[in-house]
N, C-alpha and C positions, 0 to 999 in steps of 0.2 A: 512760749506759752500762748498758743496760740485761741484759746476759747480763753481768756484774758482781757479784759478792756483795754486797747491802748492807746494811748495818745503819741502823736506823729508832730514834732514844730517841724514846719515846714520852713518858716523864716524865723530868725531868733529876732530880727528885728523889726520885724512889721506888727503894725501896730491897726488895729488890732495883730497878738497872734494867728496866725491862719493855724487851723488845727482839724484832724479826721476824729471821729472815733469808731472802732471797728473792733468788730467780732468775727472770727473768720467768715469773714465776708459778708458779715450781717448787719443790719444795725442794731445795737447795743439799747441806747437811752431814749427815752418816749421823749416826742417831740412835744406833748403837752405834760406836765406834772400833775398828778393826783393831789384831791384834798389837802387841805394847809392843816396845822392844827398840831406840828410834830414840837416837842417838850425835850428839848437839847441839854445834859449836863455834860461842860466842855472842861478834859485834864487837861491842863497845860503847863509850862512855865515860861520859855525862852523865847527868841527872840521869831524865831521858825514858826514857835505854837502863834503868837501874837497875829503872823500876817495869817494861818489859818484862822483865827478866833475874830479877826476883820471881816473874811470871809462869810464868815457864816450871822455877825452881828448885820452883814449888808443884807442879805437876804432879808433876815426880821423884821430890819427898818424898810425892807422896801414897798413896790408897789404890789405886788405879789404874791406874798412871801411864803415860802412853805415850812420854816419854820416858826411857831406861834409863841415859843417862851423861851430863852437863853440864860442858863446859870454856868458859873465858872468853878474849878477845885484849881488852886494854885498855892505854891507853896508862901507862907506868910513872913512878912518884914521881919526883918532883924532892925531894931533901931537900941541907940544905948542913949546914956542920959549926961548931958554936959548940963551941971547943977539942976536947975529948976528948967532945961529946956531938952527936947527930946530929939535928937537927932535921926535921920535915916542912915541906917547903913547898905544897906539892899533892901528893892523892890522889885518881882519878878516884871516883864515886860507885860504878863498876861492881867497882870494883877493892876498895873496902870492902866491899863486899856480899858478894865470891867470897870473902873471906878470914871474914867473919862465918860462911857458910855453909859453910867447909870445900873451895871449888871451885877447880883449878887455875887457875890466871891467866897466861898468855902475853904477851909484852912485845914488840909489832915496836921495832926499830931504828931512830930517823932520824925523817925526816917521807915516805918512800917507801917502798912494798911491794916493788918492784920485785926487789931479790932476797931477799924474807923467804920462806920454804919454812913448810907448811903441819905445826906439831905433831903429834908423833905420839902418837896415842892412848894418854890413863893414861898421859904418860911415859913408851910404850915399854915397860911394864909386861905393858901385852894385845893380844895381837895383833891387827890389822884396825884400820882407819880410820873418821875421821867419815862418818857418812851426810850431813850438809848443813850448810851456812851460815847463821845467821842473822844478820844486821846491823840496828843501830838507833843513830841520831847515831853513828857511830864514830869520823869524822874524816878518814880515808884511802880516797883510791883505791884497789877494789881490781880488776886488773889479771885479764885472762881469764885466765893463767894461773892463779892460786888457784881463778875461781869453777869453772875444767872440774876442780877438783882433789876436789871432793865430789860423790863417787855420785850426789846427789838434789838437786847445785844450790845454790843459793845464794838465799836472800831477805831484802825489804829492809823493814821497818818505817815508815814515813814519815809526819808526821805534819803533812800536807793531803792534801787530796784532786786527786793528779795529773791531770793533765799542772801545775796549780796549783802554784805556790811550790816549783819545784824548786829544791834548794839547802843550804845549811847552816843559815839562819834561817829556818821559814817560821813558827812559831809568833811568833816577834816582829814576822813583815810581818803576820800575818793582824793581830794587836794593833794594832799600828800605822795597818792602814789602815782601821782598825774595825769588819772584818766580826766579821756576828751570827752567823754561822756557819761551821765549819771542819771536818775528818775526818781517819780514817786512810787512809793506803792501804797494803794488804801488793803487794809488786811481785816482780817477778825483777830480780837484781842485773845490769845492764845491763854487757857488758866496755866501753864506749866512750861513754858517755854518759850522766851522772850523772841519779840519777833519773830512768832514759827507759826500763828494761824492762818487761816485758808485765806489766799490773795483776792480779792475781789474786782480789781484793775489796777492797771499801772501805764505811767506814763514817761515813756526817756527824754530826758535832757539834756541841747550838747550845752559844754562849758565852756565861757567866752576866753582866747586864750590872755594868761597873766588877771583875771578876774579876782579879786580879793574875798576875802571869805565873807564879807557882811553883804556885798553884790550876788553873791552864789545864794546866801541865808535867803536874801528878801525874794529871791527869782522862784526860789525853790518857794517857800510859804506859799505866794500867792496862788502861783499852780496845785501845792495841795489843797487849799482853800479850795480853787476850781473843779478840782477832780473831786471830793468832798461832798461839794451841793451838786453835783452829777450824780455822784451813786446811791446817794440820800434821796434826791428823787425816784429812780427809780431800784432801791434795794434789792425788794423780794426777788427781782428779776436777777439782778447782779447775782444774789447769793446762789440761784439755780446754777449759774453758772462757774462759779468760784472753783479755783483748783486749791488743790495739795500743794503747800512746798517740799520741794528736794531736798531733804536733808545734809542729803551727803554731797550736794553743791554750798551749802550754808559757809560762810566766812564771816566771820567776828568783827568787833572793832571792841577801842578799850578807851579808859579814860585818860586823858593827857593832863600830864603835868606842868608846873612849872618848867623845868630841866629840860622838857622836852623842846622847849625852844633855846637851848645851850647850842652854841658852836662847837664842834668835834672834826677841828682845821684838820685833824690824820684821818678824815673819813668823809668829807663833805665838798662835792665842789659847787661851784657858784649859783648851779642850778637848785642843787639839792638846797642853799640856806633862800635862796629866792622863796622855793616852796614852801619853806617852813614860814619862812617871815608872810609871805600870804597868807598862811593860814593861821596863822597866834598875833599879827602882831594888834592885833585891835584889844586883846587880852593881854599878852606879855611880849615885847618885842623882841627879835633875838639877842642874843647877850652873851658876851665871851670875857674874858680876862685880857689884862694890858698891865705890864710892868711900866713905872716909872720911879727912877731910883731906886729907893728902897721899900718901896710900897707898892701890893697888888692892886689896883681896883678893875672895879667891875663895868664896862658897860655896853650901853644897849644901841643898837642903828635902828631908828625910828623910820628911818627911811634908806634905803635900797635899791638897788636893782641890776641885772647881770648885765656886765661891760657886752657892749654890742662888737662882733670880731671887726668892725669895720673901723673901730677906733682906735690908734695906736696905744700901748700903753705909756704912761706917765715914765716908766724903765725902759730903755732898749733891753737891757740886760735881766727882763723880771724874772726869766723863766729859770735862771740860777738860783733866786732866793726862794724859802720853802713856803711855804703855806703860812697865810697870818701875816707875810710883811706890808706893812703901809709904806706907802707911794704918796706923795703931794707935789705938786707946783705951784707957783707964784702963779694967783688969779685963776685957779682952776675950781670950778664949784662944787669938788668933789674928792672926796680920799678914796685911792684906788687901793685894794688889798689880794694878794693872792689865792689862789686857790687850789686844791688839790687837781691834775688833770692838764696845770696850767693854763687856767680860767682866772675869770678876776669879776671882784663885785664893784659898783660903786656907792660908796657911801656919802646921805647929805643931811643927816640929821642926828647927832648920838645925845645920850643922858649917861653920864657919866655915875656913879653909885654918890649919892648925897647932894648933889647940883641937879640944874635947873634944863633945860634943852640948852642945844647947842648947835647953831649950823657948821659945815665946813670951815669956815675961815676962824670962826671962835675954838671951835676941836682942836684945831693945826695951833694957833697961838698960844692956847691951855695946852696942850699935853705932846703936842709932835715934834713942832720946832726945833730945833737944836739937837735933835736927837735922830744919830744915824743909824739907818739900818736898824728899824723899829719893828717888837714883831709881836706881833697879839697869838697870845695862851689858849690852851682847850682850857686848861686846871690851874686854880691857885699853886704856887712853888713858893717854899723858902727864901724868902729875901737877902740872907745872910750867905746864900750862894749864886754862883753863876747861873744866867737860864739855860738848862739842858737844848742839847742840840735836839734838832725836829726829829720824830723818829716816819720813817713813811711807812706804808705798809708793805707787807709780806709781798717780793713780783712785781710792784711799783716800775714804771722806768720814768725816768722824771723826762721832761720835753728839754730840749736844749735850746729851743730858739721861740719866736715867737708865732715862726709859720709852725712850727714843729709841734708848738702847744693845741692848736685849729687841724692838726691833719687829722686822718682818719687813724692813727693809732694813739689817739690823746684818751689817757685813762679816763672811765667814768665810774662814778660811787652807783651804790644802789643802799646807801643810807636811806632816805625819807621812805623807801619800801619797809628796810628792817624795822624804822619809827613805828609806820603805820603796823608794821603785820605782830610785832610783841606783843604778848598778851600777860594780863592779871593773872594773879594767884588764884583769885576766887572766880565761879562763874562769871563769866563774861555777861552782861545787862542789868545785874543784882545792885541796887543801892543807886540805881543812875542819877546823876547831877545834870546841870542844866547842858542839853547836848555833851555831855563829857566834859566840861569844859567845868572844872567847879570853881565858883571865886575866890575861893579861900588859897588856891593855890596862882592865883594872878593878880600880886600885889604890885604897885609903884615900886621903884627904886626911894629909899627915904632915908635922910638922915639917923632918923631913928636905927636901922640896919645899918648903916655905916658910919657907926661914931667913930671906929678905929681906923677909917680909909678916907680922913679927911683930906681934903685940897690943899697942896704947896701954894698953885697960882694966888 
């Protein structure tokens, strides 16, 4: 897209950014900005809107500023009531920020806009209305009614680069399917087709390699933030220039589950749960099954990471046992586990289902010790029988040695793609939660959940 605003990091880590902005060969953004005076209602909820909604509160407060008033729409607490005192259950991040910063906060109703009517300015206080919309991760359709409701429109924040990863998650699909690079796009907020208005610039980003998702979240924000009061200055111009998106380049993203951070040892190697535990595990960490005696439980590796090939492993002989078997030694700070491809993770932190963390040397003394040839489950099984043997998949050839797991014909999954590219039943972007990501599906491991799969130790 070449008649496109784009932004070029030239060092991901110079500081300042060094950055171009260009228009086939033009320059884009007025070196001075027009009149101050602009009247900002900011949608937001997550963590992404927050460093945007920074963004644009620094401007207000500053010495300059081009915008003259800042109100927030964020979704409203949930709090419940332990006797006479009222607890928090969730607070959006945008929702802490507007109230640290002194800015009104507006609450729609429900999980539809359909009939929420658009705040009136300063609470009615000052006369005249918002000049424009800004949106980033918000959650809700909003409805051409609202966006003809602002003088100067409405824009969207989005954090790929369109017609790419339309949707609620795309920060988690780009993770997911391991691309090395990703963007913003500022858009028009589209009445009928989520993430499908005209692109007003965009800016690529590369991904630092093994970057965790809350590091990828805060990099991204603040770049939208920046691209943001760029094109807000100078607008009218941008929008002269605005393209069409391609529809029929368009790719989706969906909301993730709980489950989605499940182990699936017959389809997953060491890479593919690396990626996943990057991207959930600040929400749900990954989590598989473990037989001990006669009891399933359940738990989670809070910490991770893919055995480096320059390590021997803990087994001369790993590459005979199948996916899921745990490996320890005396004084090693880590449990080694197999993988599909004959790869291997290491593990240095688990939560067992109803217990408390647990480093390596606590894990192995609670639950490994004395037990040979130990092997962690995709799925609960019946206790009352043997655990079925591994099944591989279809054309598998398993490696027989340890150079033989590292050579060039060592299987690879292309799981975290299938993760990423499944899609919902219902339209893709409809009902969006906080970046896909909703919290009601990203609980603790708790007692409460496993009265039945108490602790022997």
């Amino acid at each position: 897209m070449a008649v496109v605003a784009t932004m070029y990091v030239n060092s991901r880590h110079a500081a300042p950014l060094c950055r171009s902005w260009l228009l086939a060969g033009r320059r884009l953004f007025s070196a001075s900005a027009p009149a101050s005076g602009l009247r900002v209602l900011f949608f937001g909820s997550d963590d992404f809107a927050d460093r945007v909604l920074r963004a644009l509160e620094e401007d207000r407060t500053g010495t300059h500023p081009y915008i003259d008033h800042l109100e927030v729409v964020c979704p409203k607490s949930n709090y419940k009531m332990k006797g006479t005192k009222k607890i928090m259950l969730y607070q959006s991040p945008v929702e802490k920020l507007a109230i640290k910063k002194g800015l009104i906060a507006h609450h729609p109703f429900g999980s539809s806009l359909s009939n929420w009517m658009i705040p009136l300015f300063d609470g009615g206080r000052t006369h005249g209305s918002f000049d424009i919309g800004i949106v980033a991760s918000f959650g809700h359709f909003l409805p051409g009614r609202i966006i003809r409701g602002f003088p100067r429109g409405m824009i969207n924040v989005h954090p790929s680069l369109l017609p790419k990863y339309r949707g609620p998650s795309p920060i988690q699909t780009t993770m997911l399917n391991g691309d090395k690079t990703t963007g913003l796009t500022i858009q028009e907020v589209h009445p009928t087709v989520i993430d499908g208005g005209k692109i007003l610039a965009q800016a690529p980003y590369p991904i630092a390699e093994n970057s965790p998702y809350g590091q990828l979240v805060s990099e991204m924000g603040d770049l939208g933030g920046e691209l943001t009061m760029k094109v807000l200055r100078d607008l009218s111009r941008v929008r002269e220039l605005s393209v069409e998106q391609d529809g029929s380049q368009a790719t989706h993203t969906r909301f993730f589950r709980r489950e989605d951070a499940h182990i699936v040892w017959e389809e997953m190697t060491a890479e593919d749960i690396f990626r996943v535990h990057r991207t959930f595990y600040e929400k749900e960490p990954v989590h598989t099954c473990m037989r001990i005696k006669n009891k399933v439980k359940w738990v989670q590796f809070l910490e991770l990471s893919v055995a480096p090939q320059s390590i021997a492993p803990l087994n001369a002989d790993f590459a005979s046992f199948p996916p899921g078997s745990v490996f320890w030694a005396k004084k090693v700070p880590y449990v080694e586990i197999a993988c599909l491809g004959g790869s291997r993770i290491h593990a240095t932190r688990f939560r067992v289902s109803g217990k408390a963390e647990r480093d390596t040397f606590q894990f192995i003394s609670g639950y490994v010790k004395g037990w040979k040839d130990m092997r962690m489950i995709t799925r609960p099984i019946q206790t009352k029988h043997l655990t079925p043997p591994f099944a591989y998949p279809e054309g598998y050839t398993r490696p027989t040695s340890f150079t033989d797991a590292y050579g060039e014909g060592a299987s690879r999954s292309d799981y975290c793609a299938k993760l990423a590219a499944r899609r919902t039943d219902k339209d893709p972007g409809y009902g969006l939660g906080d970046d896909g990501l909703e919290k009601k599906h990203y609980h603790k491991f708790s007692k409460d959940n496993s009265k039945k799969e108490s602790d022997d130790d």
